[in-house]
PQR file of N, CA, C, O and H, with PARSE charges and radii, in Angstrom:
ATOM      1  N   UNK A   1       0.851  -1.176   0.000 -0.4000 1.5000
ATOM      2  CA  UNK A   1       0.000   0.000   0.000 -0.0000 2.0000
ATOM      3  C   UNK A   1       0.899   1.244   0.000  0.5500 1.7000
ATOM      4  O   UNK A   1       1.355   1.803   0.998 -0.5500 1.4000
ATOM      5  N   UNK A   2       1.081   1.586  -1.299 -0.4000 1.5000
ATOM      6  CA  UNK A   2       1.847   3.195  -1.166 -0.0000 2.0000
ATOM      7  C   UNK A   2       1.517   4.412  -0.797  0.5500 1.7000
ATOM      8  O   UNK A   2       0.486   4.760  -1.373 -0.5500 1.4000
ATOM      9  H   UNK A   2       0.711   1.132  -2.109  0.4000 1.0000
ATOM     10  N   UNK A   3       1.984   5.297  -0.013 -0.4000 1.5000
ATOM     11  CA  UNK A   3       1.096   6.846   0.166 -0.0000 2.0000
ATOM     12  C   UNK A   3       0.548   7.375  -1.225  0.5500 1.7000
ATOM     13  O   UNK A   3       1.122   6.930  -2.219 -0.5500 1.4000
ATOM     14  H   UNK A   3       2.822   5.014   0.455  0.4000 1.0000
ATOM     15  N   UNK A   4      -0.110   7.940  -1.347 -0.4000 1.5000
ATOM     16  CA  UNK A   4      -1.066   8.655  -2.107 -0.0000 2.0000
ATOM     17  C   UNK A   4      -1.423   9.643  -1.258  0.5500 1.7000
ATOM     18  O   UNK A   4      -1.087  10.000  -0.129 -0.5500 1.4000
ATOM     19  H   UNK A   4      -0.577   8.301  -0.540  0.4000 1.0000
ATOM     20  N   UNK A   5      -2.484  10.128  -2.402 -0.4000 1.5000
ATOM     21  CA  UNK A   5      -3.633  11.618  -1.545 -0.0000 2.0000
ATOM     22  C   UNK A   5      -4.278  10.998  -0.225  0.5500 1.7000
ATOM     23  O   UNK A   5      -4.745  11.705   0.668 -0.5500 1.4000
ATOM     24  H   UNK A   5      -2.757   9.838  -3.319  0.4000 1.0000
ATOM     25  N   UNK A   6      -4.257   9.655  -0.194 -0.4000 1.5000
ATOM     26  CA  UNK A   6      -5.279   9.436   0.793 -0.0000 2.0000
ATOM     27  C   UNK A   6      -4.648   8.659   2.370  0.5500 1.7000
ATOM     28  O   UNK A   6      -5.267   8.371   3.394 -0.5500 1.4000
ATOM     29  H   UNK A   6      -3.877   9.080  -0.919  0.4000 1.0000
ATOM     30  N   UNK A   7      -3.065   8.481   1.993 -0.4000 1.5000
ATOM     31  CA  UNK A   7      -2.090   7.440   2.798 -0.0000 2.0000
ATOM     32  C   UNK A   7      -0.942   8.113   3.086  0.5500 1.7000
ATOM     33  O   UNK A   7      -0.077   8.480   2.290 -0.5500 1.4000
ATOM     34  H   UNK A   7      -2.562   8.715   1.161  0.4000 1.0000
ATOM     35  N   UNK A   8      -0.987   8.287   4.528 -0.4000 1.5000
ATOM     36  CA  UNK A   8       0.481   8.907   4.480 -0.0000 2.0000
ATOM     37  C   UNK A   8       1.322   8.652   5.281  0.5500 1.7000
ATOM     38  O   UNK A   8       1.019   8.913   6.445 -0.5500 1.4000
ATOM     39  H   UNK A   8      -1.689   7.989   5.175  0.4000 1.0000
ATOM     40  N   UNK A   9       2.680   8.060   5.030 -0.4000 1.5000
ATOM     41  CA  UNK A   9       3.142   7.560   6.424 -0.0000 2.0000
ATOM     42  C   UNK A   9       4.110   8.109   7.210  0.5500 1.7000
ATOM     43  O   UNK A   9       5.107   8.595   6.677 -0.5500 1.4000
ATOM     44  H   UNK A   9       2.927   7.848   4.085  0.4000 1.0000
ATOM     45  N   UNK A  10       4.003   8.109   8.165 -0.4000 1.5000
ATOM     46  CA  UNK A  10       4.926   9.124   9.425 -0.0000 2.0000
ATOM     47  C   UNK A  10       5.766   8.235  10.039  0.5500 1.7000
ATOM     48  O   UNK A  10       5.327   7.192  10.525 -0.5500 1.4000
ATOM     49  H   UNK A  10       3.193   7.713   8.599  0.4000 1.0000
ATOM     50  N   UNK A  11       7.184   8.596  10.081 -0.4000 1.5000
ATOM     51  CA  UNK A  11       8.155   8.026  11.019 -0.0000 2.0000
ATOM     52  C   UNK A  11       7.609   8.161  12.514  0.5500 1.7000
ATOM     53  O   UNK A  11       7.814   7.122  13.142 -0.5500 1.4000
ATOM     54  H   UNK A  11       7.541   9.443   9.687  0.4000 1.0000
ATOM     55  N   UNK A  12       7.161   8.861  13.034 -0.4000 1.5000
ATOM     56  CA  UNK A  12       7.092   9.216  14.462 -0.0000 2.0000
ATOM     57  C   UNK A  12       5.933  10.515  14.469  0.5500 1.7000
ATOM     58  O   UNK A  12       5.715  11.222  13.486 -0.5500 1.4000
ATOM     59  H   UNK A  12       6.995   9.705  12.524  0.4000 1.0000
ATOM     60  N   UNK A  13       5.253  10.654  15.796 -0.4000 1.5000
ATOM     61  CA  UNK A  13       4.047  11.473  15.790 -0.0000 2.0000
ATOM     62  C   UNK A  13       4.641  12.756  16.341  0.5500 1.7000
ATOM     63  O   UNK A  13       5.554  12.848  17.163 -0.5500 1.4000
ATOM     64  H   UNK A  13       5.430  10.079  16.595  0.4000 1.0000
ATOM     65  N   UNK A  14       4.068  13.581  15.836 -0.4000 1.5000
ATOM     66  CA  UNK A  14       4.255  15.014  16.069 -0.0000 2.0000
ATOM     67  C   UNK A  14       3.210  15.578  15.974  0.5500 1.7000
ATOM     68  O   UNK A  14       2.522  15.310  14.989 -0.5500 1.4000
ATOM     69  H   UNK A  14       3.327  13.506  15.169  0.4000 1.0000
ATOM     70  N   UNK A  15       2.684  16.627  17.027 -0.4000 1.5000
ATOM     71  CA  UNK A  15       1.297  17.550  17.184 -0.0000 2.0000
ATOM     72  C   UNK A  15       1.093  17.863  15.663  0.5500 1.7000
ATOM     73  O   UNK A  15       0.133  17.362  15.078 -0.5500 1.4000
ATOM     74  H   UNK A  15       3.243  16.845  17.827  0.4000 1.0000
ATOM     75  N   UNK A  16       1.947  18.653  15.032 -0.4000 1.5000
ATOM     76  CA  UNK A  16       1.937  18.606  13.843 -0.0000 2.0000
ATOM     77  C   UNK A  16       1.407  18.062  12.742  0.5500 1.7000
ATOM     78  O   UNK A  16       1.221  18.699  11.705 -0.5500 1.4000
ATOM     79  H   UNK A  16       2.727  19.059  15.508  0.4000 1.0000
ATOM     80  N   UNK A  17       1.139  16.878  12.896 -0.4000 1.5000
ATOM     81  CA  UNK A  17       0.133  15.947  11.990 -0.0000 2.0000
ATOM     82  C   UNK A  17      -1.326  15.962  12.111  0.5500 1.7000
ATOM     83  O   UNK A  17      -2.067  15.227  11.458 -0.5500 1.4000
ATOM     84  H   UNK A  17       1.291  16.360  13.738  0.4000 1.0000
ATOM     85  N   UNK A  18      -1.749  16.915  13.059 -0.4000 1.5000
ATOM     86  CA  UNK A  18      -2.800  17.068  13.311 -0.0000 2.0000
ATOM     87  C   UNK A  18      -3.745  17.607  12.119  0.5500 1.7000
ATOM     88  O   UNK A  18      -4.888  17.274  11.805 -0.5500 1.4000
ATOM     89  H   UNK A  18      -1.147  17.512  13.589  0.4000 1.0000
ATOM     90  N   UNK A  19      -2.735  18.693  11.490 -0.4000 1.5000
ATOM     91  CA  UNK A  19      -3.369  19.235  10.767 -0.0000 2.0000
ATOM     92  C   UNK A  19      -3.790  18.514   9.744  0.5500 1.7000
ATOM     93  O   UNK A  19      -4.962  18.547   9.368 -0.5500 1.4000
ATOM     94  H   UNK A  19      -1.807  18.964  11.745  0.4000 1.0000
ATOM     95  N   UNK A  20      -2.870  17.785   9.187 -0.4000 1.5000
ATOM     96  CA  UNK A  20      -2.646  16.869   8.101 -0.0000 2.0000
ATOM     97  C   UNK A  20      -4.544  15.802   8.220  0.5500 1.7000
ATOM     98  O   UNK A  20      -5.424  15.565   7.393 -0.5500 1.4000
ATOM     99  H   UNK A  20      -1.918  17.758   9.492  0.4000 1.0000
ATOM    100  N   UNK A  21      -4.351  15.473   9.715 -0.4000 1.5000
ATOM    101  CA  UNK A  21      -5.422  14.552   9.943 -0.0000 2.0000
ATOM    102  C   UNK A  21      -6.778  15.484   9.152  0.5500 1.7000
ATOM    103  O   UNK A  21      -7.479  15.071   8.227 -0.5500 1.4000
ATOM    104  H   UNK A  21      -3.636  15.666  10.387  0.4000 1.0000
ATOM    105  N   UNK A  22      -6.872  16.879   9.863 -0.4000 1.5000
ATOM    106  CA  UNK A  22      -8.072  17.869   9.539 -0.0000 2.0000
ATOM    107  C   UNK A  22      -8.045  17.665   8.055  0.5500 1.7000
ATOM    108  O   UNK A  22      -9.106  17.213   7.625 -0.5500 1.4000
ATOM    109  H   UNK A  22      -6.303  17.215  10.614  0.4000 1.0000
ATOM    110  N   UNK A  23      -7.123  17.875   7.163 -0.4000 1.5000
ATOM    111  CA  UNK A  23      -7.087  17.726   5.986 -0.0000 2.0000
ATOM    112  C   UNK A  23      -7.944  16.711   5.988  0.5500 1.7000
ATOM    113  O   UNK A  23      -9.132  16.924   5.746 -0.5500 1.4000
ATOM    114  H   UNK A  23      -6.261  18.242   7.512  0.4000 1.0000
ATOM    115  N   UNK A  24      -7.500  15.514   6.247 -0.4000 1.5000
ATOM    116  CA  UNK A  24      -8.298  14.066   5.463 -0.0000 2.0000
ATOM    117  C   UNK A  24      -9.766  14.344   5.672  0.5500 1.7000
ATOM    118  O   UNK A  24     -10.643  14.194   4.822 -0.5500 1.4000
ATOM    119  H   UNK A  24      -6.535  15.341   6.444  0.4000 1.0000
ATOM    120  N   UNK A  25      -9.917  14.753   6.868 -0.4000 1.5000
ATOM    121  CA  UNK A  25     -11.112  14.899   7.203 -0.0000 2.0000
ATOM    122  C   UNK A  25     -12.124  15.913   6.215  0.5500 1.7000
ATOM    123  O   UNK A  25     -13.343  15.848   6.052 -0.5500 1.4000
ATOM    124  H   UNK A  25      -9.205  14.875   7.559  0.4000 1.0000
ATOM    125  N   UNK A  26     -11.443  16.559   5.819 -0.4000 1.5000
ATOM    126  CA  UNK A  26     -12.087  17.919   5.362 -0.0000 2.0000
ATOM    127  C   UNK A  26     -12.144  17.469   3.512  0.5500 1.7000
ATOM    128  O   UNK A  26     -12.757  18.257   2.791 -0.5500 1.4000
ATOM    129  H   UNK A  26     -10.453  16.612   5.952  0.4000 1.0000
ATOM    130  N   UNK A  27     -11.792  16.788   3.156 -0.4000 1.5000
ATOM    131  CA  UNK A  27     -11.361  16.746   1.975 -0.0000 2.0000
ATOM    132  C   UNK A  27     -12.053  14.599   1.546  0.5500 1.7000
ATOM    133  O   UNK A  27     -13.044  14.477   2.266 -0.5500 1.4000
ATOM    134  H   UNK A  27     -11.294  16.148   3.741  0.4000 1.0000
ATOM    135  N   UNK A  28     -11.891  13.572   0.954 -0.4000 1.5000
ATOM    136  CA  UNK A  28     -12.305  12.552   0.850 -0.0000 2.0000
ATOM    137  C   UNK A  28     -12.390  11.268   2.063  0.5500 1.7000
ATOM    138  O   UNK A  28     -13.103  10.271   1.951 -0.5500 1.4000
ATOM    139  H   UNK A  28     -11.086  13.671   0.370  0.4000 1.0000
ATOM    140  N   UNK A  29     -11.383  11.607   3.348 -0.4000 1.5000
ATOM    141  CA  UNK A  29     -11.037  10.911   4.376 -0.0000 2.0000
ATOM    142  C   UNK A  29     -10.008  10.719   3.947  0.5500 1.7000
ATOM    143  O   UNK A  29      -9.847  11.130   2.798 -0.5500 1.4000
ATOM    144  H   UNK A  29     -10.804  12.417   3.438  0.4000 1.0000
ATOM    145  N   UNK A  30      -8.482   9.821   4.819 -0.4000 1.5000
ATOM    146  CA  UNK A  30      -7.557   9.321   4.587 -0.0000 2.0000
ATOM    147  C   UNK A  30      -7.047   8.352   5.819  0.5500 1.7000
ATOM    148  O   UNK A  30      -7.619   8.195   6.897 -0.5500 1.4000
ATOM    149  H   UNK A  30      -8.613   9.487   5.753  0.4000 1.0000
ATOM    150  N   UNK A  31      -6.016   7.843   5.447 -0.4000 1.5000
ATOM    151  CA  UNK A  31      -5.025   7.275   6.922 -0.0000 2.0000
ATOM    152  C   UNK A  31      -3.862   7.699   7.121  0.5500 1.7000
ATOM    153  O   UNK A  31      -3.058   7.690   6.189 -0.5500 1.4000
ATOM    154  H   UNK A  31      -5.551   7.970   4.571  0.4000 1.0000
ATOM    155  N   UNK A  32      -3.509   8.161   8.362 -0.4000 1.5000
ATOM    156  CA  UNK A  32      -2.278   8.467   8.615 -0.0000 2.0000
ATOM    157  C   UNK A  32      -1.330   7.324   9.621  0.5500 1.7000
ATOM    158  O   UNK A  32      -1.420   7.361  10.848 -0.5500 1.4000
ATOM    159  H   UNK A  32      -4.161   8.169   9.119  0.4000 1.0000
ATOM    160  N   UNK A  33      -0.625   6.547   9.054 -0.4000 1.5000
ATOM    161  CA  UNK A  33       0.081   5.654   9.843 -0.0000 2.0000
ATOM    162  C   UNK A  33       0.977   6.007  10.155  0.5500 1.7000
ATOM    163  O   UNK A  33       1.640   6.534   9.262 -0.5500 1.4000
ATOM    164  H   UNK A  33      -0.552   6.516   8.057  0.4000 1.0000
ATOM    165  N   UNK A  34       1.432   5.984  11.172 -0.4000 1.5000
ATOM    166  CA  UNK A  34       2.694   6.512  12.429 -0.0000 2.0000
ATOM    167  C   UNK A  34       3.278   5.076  12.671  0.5500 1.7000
ATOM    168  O   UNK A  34       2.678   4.021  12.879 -0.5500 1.4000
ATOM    169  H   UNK A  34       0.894   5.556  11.898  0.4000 1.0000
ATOM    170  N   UNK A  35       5.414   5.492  12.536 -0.4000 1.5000
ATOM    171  CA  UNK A  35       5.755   4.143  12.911 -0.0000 2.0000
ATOM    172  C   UNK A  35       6.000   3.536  11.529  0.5500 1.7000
ATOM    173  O   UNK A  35       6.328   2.349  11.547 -0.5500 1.4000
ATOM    174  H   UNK A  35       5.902   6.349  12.367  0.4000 1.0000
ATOM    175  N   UNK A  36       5.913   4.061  10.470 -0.4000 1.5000
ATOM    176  CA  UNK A  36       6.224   3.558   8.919 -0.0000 2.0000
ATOM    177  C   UNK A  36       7.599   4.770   8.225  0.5500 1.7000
ATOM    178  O   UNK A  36       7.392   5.976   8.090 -0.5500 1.4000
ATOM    179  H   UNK A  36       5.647   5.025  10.456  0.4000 1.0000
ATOM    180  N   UNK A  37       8.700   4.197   7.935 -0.4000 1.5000
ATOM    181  CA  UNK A  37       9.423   5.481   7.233 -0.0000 2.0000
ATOM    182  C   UNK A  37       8.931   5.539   5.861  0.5500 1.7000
ATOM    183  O   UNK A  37       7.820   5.108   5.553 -0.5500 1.4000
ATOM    184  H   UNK A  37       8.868   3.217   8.045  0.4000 1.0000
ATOM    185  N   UNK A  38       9.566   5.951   5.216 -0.4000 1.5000
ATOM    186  CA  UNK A  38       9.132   6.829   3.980 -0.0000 2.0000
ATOM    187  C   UNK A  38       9.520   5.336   2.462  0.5500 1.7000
ATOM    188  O   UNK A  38       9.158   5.183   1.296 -0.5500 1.4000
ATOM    189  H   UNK A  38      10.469   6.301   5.466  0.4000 1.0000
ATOM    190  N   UNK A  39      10.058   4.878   3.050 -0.4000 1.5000
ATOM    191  CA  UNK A  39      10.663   3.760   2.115 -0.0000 2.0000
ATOM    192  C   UNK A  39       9.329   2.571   2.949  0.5500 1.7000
ATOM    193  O   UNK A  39       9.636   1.380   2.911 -0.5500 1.4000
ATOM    194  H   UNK A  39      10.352   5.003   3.997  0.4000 1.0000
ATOM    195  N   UNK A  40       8.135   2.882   3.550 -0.4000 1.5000
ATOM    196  CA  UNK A  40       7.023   1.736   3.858 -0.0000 2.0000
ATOM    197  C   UNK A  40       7.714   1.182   4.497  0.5500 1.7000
ATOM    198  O   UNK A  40       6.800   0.667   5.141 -0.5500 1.4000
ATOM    199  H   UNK A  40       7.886   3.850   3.580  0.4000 1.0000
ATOM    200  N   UNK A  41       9.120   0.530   5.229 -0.4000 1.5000
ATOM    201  CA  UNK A  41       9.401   0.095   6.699 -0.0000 2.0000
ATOM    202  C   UNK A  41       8.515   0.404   7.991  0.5500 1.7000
ATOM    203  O   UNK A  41       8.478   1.476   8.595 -0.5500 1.4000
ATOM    204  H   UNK A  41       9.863   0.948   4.706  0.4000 1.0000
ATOM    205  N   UNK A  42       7.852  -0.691   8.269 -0.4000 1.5000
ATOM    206  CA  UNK A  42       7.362  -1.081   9.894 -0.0000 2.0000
ATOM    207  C   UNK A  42       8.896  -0.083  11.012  0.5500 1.7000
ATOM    208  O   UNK A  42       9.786  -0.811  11.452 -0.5500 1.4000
ATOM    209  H   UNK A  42       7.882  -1.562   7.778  0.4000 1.0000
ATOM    210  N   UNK A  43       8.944   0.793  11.183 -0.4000 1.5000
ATOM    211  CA  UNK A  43       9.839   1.003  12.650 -0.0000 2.0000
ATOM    212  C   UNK A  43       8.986   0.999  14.193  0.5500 1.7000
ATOM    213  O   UNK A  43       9.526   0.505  15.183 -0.5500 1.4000
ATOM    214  H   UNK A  43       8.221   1.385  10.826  0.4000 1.0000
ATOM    215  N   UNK A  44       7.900   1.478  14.242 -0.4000 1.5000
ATOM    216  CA  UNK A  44       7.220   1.076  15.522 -0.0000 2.0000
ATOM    217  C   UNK A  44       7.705   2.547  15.901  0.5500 1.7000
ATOM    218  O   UNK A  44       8.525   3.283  15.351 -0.5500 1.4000
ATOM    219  H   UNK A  44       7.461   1.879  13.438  0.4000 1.0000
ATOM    220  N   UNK A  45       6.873   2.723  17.086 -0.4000 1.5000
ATOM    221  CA  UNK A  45       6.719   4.207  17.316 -0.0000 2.0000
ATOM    222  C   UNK A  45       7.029   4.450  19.035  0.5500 1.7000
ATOM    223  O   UNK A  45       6.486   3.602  19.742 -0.5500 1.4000
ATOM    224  H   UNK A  45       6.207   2.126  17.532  0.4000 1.0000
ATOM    225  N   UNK A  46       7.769   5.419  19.704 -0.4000 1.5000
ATOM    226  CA  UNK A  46       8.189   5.603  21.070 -0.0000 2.0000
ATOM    227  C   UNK A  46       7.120   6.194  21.365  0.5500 1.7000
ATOM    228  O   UNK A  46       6.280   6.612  20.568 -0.5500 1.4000
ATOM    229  H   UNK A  46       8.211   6.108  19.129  0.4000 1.0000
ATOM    230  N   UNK A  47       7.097   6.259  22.585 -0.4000 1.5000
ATOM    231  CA  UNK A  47       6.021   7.225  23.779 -0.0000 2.0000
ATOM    232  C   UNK A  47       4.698   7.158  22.804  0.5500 1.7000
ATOM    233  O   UNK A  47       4.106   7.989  22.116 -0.5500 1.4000
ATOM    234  H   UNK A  47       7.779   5.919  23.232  0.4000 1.0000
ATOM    235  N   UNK A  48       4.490   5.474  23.141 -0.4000 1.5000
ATOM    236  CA  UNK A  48       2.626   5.291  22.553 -0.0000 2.0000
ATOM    237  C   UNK A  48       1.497   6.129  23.114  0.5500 1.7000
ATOM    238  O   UNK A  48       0.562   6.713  22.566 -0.5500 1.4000
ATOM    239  H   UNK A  48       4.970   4.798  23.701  0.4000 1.0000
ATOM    240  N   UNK A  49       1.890   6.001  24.432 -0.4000 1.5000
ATOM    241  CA  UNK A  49       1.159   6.985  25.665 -0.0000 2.0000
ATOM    242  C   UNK A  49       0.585   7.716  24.880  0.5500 1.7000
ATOM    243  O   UNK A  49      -0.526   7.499  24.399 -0.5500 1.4000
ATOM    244  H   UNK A  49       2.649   5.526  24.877  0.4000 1.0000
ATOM    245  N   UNK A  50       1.738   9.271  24.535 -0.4000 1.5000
ATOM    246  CA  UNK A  50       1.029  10.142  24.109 -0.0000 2.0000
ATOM    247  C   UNK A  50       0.380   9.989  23.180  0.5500 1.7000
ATOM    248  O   UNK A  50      -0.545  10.795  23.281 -0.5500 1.4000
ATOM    249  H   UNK A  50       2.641   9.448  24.926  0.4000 1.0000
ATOM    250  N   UNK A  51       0.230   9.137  21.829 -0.4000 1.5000
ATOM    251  CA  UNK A  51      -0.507   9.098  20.803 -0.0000 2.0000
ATOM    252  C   UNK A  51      -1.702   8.640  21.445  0.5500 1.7000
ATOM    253  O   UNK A  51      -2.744   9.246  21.195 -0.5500 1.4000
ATOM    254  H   UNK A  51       0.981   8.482  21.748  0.4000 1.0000
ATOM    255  N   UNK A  52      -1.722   7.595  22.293 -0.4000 1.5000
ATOM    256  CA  UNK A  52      -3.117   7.322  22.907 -0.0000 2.0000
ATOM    257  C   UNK A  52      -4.203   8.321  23.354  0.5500 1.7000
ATOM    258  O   UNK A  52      -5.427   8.447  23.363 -0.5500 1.4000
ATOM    259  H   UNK A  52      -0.875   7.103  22.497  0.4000 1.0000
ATOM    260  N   UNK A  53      -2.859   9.082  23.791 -0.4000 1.5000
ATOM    261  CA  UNK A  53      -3.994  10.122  24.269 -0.0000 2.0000
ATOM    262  C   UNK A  53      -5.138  11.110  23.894  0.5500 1.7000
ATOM    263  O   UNK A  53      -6.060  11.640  24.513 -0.5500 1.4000
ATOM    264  H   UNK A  53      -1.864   8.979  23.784  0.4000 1.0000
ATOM    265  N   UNK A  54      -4.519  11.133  22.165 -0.4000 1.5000
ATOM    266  CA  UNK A  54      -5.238  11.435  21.243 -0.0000 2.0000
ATOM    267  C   UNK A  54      -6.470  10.850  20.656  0.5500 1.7000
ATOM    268  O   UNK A  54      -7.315  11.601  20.168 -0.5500 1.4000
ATOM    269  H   UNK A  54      -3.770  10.702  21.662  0.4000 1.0000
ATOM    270  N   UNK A  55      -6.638   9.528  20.669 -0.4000 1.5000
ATOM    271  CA  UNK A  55      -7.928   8.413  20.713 -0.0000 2.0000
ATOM    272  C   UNK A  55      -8.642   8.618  21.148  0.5500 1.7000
ATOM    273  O   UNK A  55      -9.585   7.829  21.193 -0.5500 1.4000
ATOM    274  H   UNK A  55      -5.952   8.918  21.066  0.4000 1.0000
TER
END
């Protein structure tokens, strides 16, 4: 599954992606996977906590 308009993948979470999320939202939907580098490698993601907290 490659990024496109609708897939995008993030090494690591940053408040920053938030916006990105509003985008999907605002526009057809999308996914943002955190924990994927840019070459689609699985790396897994530090301080889950805080992303949870966002859920």
């Amino acid at each position: 599954m490659p990024e496109h308009q609708n897939i995008e993948w993030k090494r690591e979470w940053k408040d920053d992606w938030l916006a990105q999320l509003c985008g999907f939202a605002n526009a057809d939907g999308g996914t943002l996977w955190i924990g994927i580098d840019d070459a689609g490698r699985v790396r897994g993601v530090e301080q889950v906590e805080h992303i949870e907290a966002w859920g």
